[in-house]
ZAMARGU-4260 file (C-alpha; in steps of 0.2 Angstrom, whole numbers, plus 5000, padded with zeros to 4 digits):
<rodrens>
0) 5060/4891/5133 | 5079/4894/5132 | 5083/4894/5150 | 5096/4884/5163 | 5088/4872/5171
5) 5099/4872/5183 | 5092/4888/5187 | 5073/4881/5187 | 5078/4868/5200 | 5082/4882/5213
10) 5064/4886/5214 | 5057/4869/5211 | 5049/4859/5225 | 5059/4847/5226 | 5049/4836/5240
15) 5033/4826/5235 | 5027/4832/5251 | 5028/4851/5245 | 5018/4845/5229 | 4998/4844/5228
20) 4992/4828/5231 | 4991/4816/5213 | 4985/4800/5209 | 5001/4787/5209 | 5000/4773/5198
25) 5004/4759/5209 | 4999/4747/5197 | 5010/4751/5183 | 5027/4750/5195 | 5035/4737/5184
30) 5055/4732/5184 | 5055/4748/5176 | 5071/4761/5179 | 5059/4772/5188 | 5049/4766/5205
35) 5030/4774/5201 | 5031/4787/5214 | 5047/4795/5208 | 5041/4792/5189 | 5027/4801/5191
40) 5033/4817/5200 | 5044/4816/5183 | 5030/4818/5171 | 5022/4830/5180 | 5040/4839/5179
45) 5041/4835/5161 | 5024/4844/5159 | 5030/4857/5167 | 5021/4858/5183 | 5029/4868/5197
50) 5039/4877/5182 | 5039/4896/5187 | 5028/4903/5176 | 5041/4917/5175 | 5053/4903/5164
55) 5036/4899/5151 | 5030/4918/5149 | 5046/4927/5151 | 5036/4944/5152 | 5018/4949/5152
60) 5020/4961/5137 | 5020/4942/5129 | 5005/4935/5135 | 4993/4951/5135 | 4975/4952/5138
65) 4962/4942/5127 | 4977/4932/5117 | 4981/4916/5114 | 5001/4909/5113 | 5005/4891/5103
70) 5018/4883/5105 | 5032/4868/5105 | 5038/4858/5118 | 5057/4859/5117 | 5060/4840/5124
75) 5077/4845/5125 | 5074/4857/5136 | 5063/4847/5148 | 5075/4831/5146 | 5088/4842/5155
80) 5076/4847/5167 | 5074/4830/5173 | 5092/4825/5173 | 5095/4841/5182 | 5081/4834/5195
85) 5090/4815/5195 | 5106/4823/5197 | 5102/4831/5216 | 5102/4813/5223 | 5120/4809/5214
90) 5134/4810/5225 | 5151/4804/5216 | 5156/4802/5200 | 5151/4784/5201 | 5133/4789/5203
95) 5133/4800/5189 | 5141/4787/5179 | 5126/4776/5181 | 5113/4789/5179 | 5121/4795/5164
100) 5119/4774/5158 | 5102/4771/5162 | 5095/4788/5156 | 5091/4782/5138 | 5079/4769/5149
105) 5074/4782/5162 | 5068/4794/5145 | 5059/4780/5136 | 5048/4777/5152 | 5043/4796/5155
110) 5041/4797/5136 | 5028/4782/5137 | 5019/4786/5155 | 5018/4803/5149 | 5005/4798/5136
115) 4995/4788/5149 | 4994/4801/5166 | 4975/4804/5160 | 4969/4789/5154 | 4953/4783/5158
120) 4955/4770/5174 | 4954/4752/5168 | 4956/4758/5150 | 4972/4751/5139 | 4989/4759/5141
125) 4993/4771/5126 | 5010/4764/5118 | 5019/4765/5103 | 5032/4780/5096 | 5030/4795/5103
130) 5028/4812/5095 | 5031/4831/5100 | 5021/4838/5113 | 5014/4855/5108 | 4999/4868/5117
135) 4995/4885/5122 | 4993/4897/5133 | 4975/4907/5133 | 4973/4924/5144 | 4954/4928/5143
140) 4938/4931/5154 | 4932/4918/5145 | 4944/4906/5157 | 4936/4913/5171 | 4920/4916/5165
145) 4918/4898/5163 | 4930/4885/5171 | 4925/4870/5165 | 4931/4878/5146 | 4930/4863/5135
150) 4945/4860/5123 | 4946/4849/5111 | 4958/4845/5099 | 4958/4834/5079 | 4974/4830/5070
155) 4961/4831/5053 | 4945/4844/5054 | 4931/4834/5061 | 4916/4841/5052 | 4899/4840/5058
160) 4903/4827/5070 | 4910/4842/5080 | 4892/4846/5084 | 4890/4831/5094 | 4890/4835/5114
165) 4904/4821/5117 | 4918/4816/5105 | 4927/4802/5113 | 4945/4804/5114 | 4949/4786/5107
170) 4939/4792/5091 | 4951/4793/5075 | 4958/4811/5073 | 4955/4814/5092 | 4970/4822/5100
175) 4975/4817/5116 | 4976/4831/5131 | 4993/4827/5144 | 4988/4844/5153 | 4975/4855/5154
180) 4974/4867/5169 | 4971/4886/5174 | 4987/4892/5182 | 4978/4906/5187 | 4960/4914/5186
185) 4961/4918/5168 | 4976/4909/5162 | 4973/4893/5153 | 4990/4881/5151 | 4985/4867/5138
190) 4997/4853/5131 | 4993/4839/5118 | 5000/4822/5112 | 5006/4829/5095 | 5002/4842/5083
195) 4984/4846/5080 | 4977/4853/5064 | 4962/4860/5073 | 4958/4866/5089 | 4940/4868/5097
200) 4937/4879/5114 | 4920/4879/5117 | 4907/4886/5134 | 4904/4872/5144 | 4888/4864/5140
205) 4881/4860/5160 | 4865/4873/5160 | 4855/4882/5148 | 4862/4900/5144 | 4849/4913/5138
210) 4855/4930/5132 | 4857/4942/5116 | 4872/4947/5105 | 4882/4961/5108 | 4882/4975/5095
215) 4892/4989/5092 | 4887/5006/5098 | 4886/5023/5093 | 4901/5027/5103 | 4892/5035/5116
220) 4895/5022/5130 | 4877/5015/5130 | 4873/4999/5130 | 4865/4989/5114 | 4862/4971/5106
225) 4852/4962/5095 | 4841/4945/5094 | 4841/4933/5079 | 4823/4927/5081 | 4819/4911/5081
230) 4805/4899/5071 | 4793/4894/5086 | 4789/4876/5074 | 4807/4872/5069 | 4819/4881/5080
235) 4828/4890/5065 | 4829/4906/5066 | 4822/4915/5052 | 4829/4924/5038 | 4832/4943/5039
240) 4841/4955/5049 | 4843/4953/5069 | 4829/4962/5078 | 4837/4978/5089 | 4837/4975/5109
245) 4827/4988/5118 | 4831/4993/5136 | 4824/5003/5147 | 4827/5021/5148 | 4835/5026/5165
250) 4839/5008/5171 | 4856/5003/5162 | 4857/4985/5156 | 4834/4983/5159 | 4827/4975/5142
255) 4812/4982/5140 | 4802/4964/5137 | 4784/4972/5131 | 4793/4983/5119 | 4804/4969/5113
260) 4788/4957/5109 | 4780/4972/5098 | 4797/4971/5088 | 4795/4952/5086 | 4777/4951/5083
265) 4782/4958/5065 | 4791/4942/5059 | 4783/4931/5054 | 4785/4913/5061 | 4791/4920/5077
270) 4773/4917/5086 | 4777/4933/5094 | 4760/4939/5086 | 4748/4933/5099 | 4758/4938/5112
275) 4774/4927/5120 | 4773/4918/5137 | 4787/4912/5145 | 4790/4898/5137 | 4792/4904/5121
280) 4802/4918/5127 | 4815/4903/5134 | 4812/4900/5114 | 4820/4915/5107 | 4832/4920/5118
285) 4841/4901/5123 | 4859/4903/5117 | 4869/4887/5112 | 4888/4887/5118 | 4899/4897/5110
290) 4915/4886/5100 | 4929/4895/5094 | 4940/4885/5081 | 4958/4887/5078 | 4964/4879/5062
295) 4971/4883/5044 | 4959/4881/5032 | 4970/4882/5016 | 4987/4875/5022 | 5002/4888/5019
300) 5017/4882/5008 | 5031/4882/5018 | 5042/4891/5003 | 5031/4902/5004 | 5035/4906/5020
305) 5055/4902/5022 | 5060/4909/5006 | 5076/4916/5004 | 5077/4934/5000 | 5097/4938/5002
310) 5109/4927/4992 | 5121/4918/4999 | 5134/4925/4987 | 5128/4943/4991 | 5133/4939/5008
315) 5150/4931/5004 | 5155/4948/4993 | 5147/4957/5009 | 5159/4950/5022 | 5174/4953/5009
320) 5172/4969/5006 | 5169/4974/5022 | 5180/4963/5034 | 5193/4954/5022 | 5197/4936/5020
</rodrens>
């Protein structure tokens, strides 16, 4: 994000009015630099909402279909976006004399309130030194398949405590979100109070999903997927290989359920045997949401990954030889 921000400015809305409504935190307007209103139209700026998205993804080639972009937050970048923004209500030198004075107090506010524009209501203020702000940009059906995507992230892998349906956000190793939002149907804009070690987007879990897994075809374009049957006591499925999906002929995308319980009633466990009612159809083929995890098992060296492969004599004797002293 290399770009002027003097430039980004042109095509900012500059008005509060021009802005979507957003909850002002009239409680927190202290003898700070900043009056709440204005500070808060700041830190949205500072999280780079009502930045063209032409200035974060500077071609589409970049962000293609079914990808995923991390990144840092250059807070240079973004500090000169909001002097830039405090500069349009300077009109002498004198006035830019005195912002230029009280920026180092303006910055340390955003910086603060920043970490606090989605705290719970009535909870304590976040405070303390602040860090770099990282994220990502997702671009998947899966945005808008489900909206309500749930992302989660740990600055230390969380374990089996991931499985639980709520992780609070004040839990140790819980990552803070400053923004989460869908810039358009499947575009997913995510930013973070730090740098997480692992990330967690998983379905939403509102509602009971049935379904099958998808499988790979012959080629031929038809349509085919298996089932991982389950125990009818325990609910685990059972060992041995998934059981192939049948659908009926002529109807694309029809399972053909009699069919399918025959092929169930050979596993044992399944209580497909005597015959499945409705119930223990809901058994076999209720899907839990899906998580995908993002992280770095085995952390990378990092000379492994900068190291120098041309001397910095070689290059010396190099510009010699070909330019002179």
């Amino acid at each position: 994000m290399r770009v002027d921000p003097t430039t980004v400015l042109r095509e900012l809305p500059l008005t509060l009015s021009e802005l979507p409504p957003v909850r002002i935190a009239t409680e927190d307007d202290g003898d700070g630099a900043l009056p709440a209103e204005l500070r808060e139209w700041l830190v949205r700026l500072r999280l780079l909402d009502g930045v063209p998205f032409a200035y974060l993804v500077a071609d589409s080639d970049l962000l293609p279909p079914e990808s995923i972009r991390w990144f840092y937050v250059d807070r240079r970048w973004t500090d000169a976006l909001v002097q830039g923004a405090l500069a349009v209500g300077t009109v002498n030198s004198d006035d830019r004399t005195q912002l230029t004075n009280q920026y180092p107090q303006v910055r340390d506010e955003l910086d603060n309130e920043e970490r606090n524009r989605r705290r719970v209501p009535g909870s304590d203020r976040y405070a303390g030194d602040t860090g770099p702000i990282s994220g990502f940009l997702l671009r998947s059906r899966a945005v808008s398949g489900w909206p309500a995507l749930h992302v989660r992230a740990f600055s230390i892998d969380p374990g089996p405590a991931a499985d639980e349906a709520r992780i609070p956000e004040d839990q140790p190793g819980r990552m803070r979100l400053l923004r989460l939002e869908r810039l358009a149907p499947a575009v997913l804009l995510c930013l973070f109070d730090g740098v997480p070690s692992v990330v967690h987007l998983e379905e939403p879990r509102q509602g009971v999903q049935f379904g099958f897994d998808p499988a790979d075809g012959d080629g031929d374009g038809e349509l085919s997927a298996t089932l991982r049957p389950r125990d009818a006591t325990t609910f685990d499925y059972l060992p041995g290989p998934p059981v192939d999906v049948p659908f009926r002929a002529g109807a694309a995308g029809v399972v053909d359920i009699q069919e399918l319980e025959r092929r169930l009633a050979g596993r044992v466990g399944s209580g497909a045997a005597d015959g499945l009612d409705s119930s223990e159809y809901a058994l076999q083929l209720v899907r839990f949401p899906f998580r995908q995890v993002f992280g770095d098992p085995e952390p990378t060296v990092v000379s492994y990954v900068f190291r120098p492969t041309v001397s910095y004599e070689a290059m010396v004797d190099h510009v010699f030889r070909t330019e002179g002293p």
